[in-house]
Structures are given as C-alpha cells and as structure tokens.
N, C-alpha and C positions, 0 to 999 in steps of 0.2 A: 504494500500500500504506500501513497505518496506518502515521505515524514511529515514530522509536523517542524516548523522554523522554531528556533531557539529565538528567544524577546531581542538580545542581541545582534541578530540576523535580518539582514537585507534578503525579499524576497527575490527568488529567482526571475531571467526576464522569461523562461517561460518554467511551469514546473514541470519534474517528471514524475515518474511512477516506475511500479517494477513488478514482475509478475516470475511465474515458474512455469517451466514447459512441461511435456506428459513426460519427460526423462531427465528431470527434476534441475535445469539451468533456470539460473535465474537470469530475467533479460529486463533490462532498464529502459522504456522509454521517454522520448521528449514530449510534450503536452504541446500542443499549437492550437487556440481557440482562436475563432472566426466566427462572422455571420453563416457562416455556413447552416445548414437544417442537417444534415447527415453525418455520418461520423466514418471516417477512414481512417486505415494502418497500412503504413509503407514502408520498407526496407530498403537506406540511401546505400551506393555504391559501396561506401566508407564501413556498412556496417549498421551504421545511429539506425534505430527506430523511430522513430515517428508517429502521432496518434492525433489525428486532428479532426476536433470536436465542435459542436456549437457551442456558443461564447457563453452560452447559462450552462450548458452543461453541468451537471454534478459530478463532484469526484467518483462517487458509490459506481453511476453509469458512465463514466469514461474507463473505470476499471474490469469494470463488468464486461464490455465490448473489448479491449484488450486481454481479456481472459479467454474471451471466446474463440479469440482468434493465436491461441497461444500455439495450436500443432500447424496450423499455416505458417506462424512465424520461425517455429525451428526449424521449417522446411527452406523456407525464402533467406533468413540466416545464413544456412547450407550452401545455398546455390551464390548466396551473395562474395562468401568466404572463397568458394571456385572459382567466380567472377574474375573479384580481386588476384588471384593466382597468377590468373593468365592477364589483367590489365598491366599487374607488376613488371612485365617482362615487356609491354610497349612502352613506347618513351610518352612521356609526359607531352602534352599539350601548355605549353609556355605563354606567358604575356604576350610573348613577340607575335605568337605563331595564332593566338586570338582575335588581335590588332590585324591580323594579316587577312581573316576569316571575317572579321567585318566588314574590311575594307570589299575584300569578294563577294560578301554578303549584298551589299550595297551598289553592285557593279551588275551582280546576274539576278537578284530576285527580283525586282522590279519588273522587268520583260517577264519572266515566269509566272507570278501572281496575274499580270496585266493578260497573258497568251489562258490561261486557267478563266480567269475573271466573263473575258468576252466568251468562251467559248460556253460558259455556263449559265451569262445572261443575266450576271449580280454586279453590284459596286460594292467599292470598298471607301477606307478612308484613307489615313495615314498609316504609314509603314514603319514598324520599326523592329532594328535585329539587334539581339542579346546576347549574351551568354548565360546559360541561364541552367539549375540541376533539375531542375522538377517537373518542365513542359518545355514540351517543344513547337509548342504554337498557341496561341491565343487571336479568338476575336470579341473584340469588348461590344456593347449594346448599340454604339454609334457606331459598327464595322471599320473601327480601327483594329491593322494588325499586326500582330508582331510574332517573329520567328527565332527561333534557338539557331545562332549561330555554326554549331556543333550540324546541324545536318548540311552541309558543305561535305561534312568529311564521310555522310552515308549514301547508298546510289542514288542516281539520279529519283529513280523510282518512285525510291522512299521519302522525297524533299517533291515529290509532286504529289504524293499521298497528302502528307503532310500540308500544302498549298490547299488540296481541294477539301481538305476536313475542314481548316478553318474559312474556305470560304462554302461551305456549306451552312456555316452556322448563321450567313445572312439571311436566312430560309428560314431554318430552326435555329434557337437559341437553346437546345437541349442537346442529350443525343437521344431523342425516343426513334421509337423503328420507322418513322417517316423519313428522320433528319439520316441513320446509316440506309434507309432506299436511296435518298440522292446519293449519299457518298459511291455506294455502289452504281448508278448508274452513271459516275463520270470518273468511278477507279473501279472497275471489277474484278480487281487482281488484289482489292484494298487490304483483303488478311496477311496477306503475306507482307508485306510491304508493314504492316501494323506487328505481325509477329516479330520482324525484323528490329524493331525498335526497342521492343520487349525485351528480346535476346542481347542484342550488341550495341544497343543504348546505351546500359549502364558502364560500358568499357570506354566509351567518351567520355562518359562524366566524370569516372574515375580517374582517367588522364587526365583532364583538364582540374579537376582536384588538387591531385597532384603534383601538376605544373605551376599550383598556385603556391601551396607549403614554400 
C-alpha cells in the first residue's frame, strides 16, 4: 500500500504504491492523476511502472486496479527486461542525432500529412514534431497535430499508419469501431504496421532514453 509521509516530509510530485505479483515480487509503481474517466497500467522501456488514474480517484481503487492487473505486469516486466537486453547492444539515440530527426521531421512530414490529408478529404491545423516516450501521434479537438519524432527511424509504413490514425480522428474523436473502419479503409495493412510499434517501439525509446543519461 502507498506509505503514509512523515509530518517532516515534502509530499511527493507524484505518489506511488506497491503491490506483489502471483510469484510473490514486489513491484512499485508511479501514480499519474489526470482528468482522465479510466484508469491505465503501463510498462516504460526503463522498466518504471506507471498507473494513471482519474484525478478523484481513491487510493483503496487505484490499488485495487493495480492489483488486478499484477500477473499482466510480471509478464510485460519480463518482456520489458528482454527489451532492454537487446536495446542495450544498439547505440543510443543522442541530442545530436534528435536535432537531426526534427530537422527531417520538419522537411518530409509536411508533404506526407498534406498527400494523407487530400487523399482522405479532412483538414488539419498546425503541425508539430517531438520527441516524445508515451505517443506517437496526437490530434487535439481543433485538429492540431503532432508526431513522435522517433518514427523517422520506423518504415515508411509505419509513419503513414501513424499519419492516417491521427488524421482519422478529425472524423472521430475516439477510437470506437466507426473511427478503426476509417483507419482500415485508408491503411488495410493497419495491424501490422500497429503490431510493429508494439514490438520495436519501445527499442526507440529506450535508445533515445538512453542517449539522454
């Protein structure tokens, strides 16, 4: 359970918690409250846990849903610790070499959103590229968008999936099964291309982690 603070103690900027897996580890995660309505658990490249909750949420039910999901997390743990194995052995992704992947960013996306945009009969707003560990595209309510710098370095494929998801969401603002029929009918390859990102996403972010240290 999360401790309780000593009177002398400065509250954490976010708090964590800790829970035990069915083969009895214990695992610590981070607390991230938001407006968010739903409650997620994720496992960063790094390892850190994560558990992000609506902003009322109670401690009793953010532990409760991190409990529940405690043989998911020794699994995702697992896969993450292998991750890391084989990201350790690529070379780090550097300031230099991020500066360089904006600048590319900023030279080929344009034409690509804009070739995606007409061909699908939507507008957009403004454009913007990141670097970024947690998404790899956003489009806000005004169809402003912005793209994870990091897909530069995934196939083309995958950086035009990527393009026509978020410009799918000038459509829908969700993903219910209307908003993946579009994505499917202007990527019908979209799973792979989505597995893709699943799998050897997190070997980006790891590098580019790492080239920050």
């Amino acid at each position: 359970m999360p401790r309780a603070l000593r009177k002398d103690e400065n509250p954490p900027r976010h708090p964590t918690g800790s829970l035990t897996t069915p083969s009895g580890e214990t695992i610590s995660y981070t607390i991230y409250r938001s407006r968010r309505r739903t409650f997620a658990i994720m496992v960063r490249p790094s390892g850190e846990v994560l558990v992000r909750a609506p902003q009322r949420a109670s401690e009793w039910r953010i532990q409760s849903f991190a409990e529940a999901h405690a043989a998911w997390l020794e699994t995702a743990l697992a896969k993450a610790a292998a991750r890391k194995t084989v990201s350790d052995g690529l070379p780090p992704i550097t300031a230099d070499d991020l500066k360089q992947l904006k600048k590319s960013a900023r030279q080929i996306l344009p034409a690509r959103v804009a070739h995606q945009a007409a061909r699908m009969g939507v507008t957009y707003g403004k454009l913007s590229f990141r670097a970024q560990r947690t998404r790899w595209g956003s489009c806000s309510s005004v169809g402003n968008l912005s793209f994870n710098i990091l897909l530069l370095l995934a196939p083309k494929e995958v950086l035009d999936y990527v393009i026509i998801h978020e410009l799918c969401h000038r459509r829908h603002m969700d993903h219910s099964p209307a908003f993946w029929r579009e994505v499917e009918r202007y990527c019908p390859d979209w799973r792979t291309s989505y597995a893709w990102l699943k799998e050897q996403g997190p070997y980006l972010i790891d590098r580019m982690e790492r080239g920050r240290n």
